[in-house]
N, C-alpha and C positions, 0 to 999 in steps of 0.2 A: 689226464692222470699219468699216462705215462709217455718218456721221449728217453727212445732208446733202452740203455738197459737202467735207467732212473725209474722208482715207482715213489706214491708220497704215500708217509703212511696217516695213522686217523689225525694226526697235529696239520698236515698238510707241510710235510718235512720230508724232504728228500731221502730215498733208502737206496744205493745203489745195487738194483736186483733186479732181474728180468720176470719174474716170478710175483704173481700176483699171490698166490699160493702162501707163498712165503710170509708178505706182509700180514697177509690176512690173519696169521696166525701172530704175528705180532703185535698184530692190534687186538687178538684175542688173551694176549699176555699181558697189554695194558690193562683189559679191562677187570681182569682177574686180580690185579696187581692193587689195584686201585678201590677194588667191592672186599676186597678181604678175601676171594675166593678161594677154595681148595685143589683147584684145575690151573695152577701158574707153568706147571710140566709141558702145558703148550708152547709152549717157546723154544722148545726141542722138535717140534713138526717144525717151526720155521727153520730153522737148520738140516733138516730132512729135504725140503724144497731146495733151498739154495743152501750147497757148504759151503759157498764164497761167501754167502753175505756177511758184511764185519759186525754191521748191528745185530742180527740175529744170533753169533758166536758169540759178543761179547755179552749178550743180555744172558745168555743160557751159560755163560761159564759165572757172571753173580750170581743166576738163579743156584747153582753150584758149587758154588765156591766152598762149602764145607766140606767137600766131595772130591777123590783124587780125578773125576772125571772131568774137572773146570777147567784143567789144564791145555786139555787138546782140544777145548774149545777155545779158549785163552789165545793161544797158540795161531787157529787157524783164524781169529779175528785180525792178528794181528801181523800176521805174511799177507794177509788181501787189504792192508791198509791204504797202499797207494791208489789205489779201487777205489777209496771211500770215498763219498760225500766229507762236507764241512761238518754237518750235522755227527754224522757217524765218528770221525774221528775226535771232536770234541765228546760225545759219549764215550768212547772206546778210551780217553785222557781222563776221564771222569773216576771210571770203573777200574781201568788197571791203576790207577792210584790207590782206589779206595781197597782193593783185592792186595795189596803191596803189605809185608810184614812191617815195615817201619816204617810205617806213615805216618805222619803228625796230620793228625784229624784237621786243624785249622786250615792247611795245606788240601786237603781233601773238602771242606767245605767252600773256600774259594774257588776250587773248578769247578765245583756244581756252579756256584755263584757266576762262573764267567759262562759255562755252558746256558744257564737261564736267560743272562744276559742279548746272549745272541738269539735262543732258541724256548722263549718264553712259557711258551701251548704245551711245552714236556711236562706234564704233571708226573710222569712215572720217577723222571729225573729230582723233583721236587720232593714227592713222594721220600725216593731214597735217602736224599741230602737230609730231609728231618727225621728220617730214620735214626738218620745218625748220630743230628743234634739231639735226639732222643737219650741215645747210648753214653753221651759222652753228660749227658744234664746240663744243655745249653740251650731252653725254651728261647731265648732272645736272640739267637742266632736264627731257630726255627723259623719265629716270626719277622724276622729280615729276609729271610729267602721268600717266604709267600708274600710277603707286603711287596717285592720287588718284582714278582709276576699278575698281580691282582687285577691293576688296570687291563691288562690283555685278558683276561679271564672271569671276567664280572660275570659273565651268565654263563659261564662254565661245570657243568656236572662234575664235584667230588673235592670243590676246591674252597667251598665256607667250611666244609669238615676239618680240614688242613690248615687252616686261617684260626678258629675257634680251639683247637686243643692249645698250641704254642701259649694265645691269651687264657686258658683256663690256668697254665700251670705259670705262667705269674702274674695272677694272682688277679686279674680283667676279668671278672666273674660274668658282670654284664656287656660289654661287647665282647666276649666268649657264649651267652647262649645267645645274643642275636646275629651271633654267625653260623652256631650250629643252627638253629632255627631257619635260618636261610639256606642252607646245605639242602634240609629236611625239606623244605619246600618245595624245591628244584628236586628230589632223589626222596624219594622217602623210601628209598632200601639203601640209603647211603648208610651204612653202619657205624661209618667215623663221625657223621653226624649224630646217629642216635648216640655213638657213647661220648661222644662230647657234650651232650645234652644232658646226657645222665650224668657223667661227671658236677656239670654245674648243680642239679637239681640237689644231687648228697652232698655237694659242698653247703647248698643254703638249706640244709636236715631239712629238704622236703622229699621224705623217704616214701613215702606213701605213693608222692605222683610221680616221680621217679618208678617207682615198680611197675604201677598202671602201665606207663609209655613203656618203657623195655619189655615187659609183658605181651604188649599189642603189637610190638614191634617182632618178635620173636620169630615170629613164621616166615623172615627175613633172611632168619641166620642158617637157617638148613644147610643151605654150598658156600658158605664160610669158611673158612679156614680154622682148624685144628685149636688154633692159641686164638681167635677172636671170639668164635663159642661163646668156649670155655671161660673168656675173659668176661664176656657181653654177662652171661650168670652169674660169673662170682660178683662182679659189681650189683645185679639184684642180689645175692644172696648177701650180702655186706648192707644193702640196705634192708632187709628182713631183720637183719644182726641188730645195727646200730639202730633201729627202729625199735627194737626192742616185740619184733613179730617175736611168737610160738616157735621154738628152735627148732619142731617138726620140720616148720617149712625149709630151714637152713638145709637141713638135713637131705630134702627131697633132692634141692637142688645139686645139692653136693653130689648123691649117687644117681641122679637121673641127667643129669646137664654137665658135671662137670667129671664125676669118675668114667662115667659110664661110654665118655666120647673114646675108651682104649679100646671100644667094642669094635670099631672103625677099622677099618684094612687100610686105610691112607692116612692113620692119625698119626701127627709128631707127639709125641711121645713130655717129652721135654715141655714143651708147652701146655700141654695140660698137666705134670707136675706142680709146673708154677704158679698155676691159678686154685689148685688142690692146694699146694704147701701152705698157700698167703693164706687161704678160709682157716687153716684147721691153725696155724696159729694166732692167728684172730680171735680164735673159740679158745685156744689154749691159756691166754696172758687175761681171757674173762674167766677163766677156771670150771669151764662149761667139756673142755673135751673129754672125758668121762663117759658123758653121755653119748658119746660117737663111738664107741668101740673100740675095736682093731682096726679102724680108718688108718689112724697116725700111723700101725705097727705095715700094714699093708702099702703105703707111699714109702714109708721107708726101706722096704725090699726092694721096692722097683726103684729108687734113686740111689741105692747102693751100687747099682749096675753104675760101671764108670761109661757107660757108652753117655749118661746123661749129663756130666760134667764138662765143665769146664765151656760150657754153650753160652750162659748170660751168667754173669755176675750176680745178677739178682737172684736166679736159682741155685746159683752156688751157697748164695748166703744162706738161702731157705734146707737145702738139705745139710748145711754144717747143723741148723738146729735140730732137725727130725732125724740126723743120723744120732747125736748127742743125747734128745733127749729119750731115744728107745733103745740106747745103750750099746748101740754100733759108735764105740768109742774110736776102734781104730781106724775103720773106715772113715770116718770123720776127721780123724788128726792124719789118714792119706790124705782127704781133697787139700785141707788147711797147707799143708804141705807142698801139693802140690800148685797152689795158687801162689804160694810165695814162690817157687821157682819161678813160674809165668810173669809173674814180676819184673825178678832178675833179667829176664832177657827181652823188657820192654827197655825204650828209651828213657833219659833220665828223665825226659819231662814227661812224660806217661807214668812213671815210675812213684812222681811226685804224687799224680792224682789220684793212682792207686793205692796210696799206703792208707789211703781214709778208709776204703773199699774192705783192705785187707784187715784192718781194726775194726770193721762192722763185723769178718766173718770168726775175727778170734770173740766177741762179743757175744753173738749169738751163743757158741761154743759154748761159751762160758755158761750162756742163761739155761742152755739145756740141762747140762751139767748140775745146776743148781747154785752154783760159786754166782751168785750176784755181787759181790761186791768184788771180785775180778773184772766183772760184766760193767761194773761203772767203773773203775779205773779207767778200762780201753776206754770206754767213750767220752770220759771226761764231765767236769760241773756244768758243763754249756752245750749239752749235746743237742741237736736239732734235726731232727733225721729230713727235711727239705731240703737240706745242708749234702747230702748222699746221694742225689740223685746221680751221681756220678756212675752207681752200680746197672742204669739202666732201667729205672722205676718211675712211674709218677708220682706226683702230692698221694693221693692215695693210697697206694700199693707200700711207698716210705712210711705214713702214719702207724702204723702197726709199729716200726719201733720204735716212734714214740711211746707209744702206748709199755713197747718193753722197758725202757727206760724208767715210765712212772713206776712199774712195778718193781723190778729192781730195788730203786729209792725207797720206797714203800718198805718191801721187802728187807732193807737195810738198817730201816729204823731211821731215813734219814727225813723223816716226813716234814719240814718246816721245808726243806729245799724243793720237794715234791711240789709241797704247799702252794710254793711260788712262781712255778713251773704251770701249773693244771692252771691257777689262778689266770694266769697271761692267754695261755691259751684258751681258757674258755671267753674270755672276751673278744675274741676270736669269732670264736663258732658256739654257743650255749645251747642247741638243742641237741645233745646227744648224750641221752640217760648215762651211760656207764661212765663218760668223765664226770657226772658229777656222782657220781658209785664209790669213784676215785679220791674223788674229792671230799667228800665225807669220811673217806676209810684214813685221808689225812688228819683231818682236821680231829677225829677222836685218838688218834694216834700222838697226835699235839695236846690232847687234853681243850678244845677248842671250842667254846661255846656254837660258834657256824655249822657245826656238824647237822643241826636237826632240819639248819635251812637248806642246806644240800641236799638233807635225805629229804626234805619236801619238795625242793624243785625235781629230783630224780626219779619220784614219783607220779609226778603229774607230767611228766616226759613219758614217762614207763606206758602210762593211762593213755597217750596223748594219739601214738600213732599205729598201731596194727591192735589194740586191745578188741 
């Protein structure tokens, strides 16, 4: 294991550090990295062990990076660089690109790309890189990075989990759950396998065994992470939703599993926001939030605090609508405001992909507000919110503004284009009662004989799965 002052850490990869100590604690930060955990802060004991080590600085200045404290760790990865390993400073080319204000993402994904290349067994590195295919909505990138490490990794812990999302989100439904399946097999507290799994199951509206497995799986997520929770529930509470369960149960989950993780001393704050915002306008665009209280009025105190802005795009979009529609008009027209600056001082070609982003968040705006017919202009007769993923979202998480769009349309009077819309898509996906709610609400709006076949299939859906 070790020669000199070289140790290898769990990949069996060179760390130049005399310090056993040190790795140990790195390899404590992959694992954290890797299970979703809430303990990633370990990676700062490895820099406690050794402050020369470059890998250990450079992992704890991205575990950091929102943090004016990244820097001096930044810093001292990068004066011990002639020190490094090959390994290390391919990481350390990796990470201070992607930490770089004007990065071109493509630029940033091919160093992971060459860093795999040489150094295969790095899932944390992999990990990151689809992080980020994540952020930018390039599933096809995602799954070239893992298709390009898989052979080295076939029986590897945490890597069908990482293989199975990229193919759920275009659109490989079935070899996306017989890799989450395979994840689960090998790890059944891999969590990215169970929500890849769950993923599939509400794509094919089998909501019922989706809940059972996320349910039994549950006792899993305790040392979790903050926003995977929170995530891991709102995905059952979305299948309770679209299931057409008792809205008690939405409810429980909402204040037991997903409010209630603020009770936490180590909670991010922001991430459970985002999994709060998406439920309640979920419940909002079915006209159900009423029955939830002061929820809506309560998230929107706590994401008026600008310390929560400007973090993910996706959350930005969710509180322009909860500031808007509880009539925190100007704090709303600040974030709006402020996200078009953040614009301006991106590149042009970043520039490009964000002006779609920034017409989702004057959109929302708008549907808060009630100006529906502002709210389709910005988004145009073709809108597609799979199309968005650019804000940092999945198939998922985007469908909600579909759903806002139909209403909108609805709401316009423009129901034949609705019409045509809900049509395509339920050939799509047909088991989920409220698009054909939708679709009825068209069709007698059209004066439309169909209406009474939609209100029958919508009720034998309704009967079908938590009755």
């Amino acid at each position: 294991m070790e020669e000199g002052g070289v140790k290898l850490d769990q990949w069996g990869y060179q760390v130049s550090t005399s310090s056993q100590a040190c790795v140990s604690a790195i390899n404590s930060f992959y694992q954290q990295v890797l299970s979703y955990g809430r303990e990633r802060s370990v990676i700062l004991e490895a820099v406690v062990h050794d402050k020369h080590c470059v890998l250990a600085n450079v992992l704890a200045a991205h575990f950091l990076h929102s943090s004016s404290q990244a820097s001096s760790y930044f810093d001292a990865a990068k004066s011990h660089l002639e020190h490094a390993t090959l390994y290390e400073k391919l990481v350390f080319d990796a990470i201070s690109y992607l930490m770089s204000q004007d990065r071109d993402d493509d630029v940033a994904i091919e160093l992971h790309s060459k860093l795999l290349k040489e150094f295969p067994r790095d899932l944390v590195s992999l990990k990151r890189a689809q992080v980020l295919c994540f952020y930018i909505g390039r599933p096809d990138l995602s799954l070239s990075l893992v298709e390009q490490v898989l052979t080295q990794n076939e029986r590897e812990n945490y890597i069908y989990g990482m293989l199975a999302f990229p193919l759920l989100e275009l659109g490989r439904m079935e070899d996306a759950e017989k890799a989450a399946r395979r994840g689960f097999e090998i790890n059944k507290q891999d969590i990215w396998s169970q929500h890849a799994l769950c993923h599939v199951l509400q794509y094919k509206c089998q909501f019922r065994e989706a809940v059972k497995f996320m349910e039994e799986c549950s006792s899993s997520w305790s040392s979790s992470s903050s926003f995977m929770l929170t995530h891991n529930w709102w995905h059952v509470a979305l299948c309770y939703l679209e299931g057409n369960a008792p809205r008690q149960r939405v409810l429980e989950i909402f204040d037991n599993y997903i409010w209630k993780e603020l009770d936490k001393q180590d909670n991010v704050g922001a991430d459970i926001y985002l999994n709060a915002a998406g439920l309640l306008l979920r419940l909002y665009v079915r006209g159900e939030l009423d029955m939830y209280g002061d929820r809506l009025k309560r998230l929107a105190e706590c994401v008026a605090n600008q310390a929560n802005w400007y973090i993910e795009w996706h959350l930005d979009v969710l509180i322009v609508w909860a500031l808007a529609k509880t009539g925190e008009i100007s704090k709303a027209e600040d974030l709006l405001k402020g996200l078009k600056d953040r614009i301006l001082r991106m590149t042009k070609k970043k520039q490009q992909l964000m002006q779609r982003a920034m017409m989702l968040a004057e959109a929302l705006y708008a549907y808060g507000r009630g100006n529906d017919s502002h709210g389709l202009e910005l988004l145009g007769p073709n809108f597609d919110a799979t199309d968005w993923k650019i804000i940092g979202a999945s198939d998922e998480q985007v469908d909600v503004f579909n759903e806002v769009w139909y209403n909108m349309l609805l709401n316009s009077g423009k129901a034949v284009k609705a019409i045509e819309v809900m049509e395509q898509r339920i050939k799509k996906r047909d088991g989920i009662p409220y698009m054909w709610r939708l679709l009825e609400r068209g069709y007698k709006l059209a004066n439309r004989p169909e209406a009474e076949v939609a209100n029958e299939k919508a009720k034998a859906l309704e009967s079908r799965y938590f009755s």
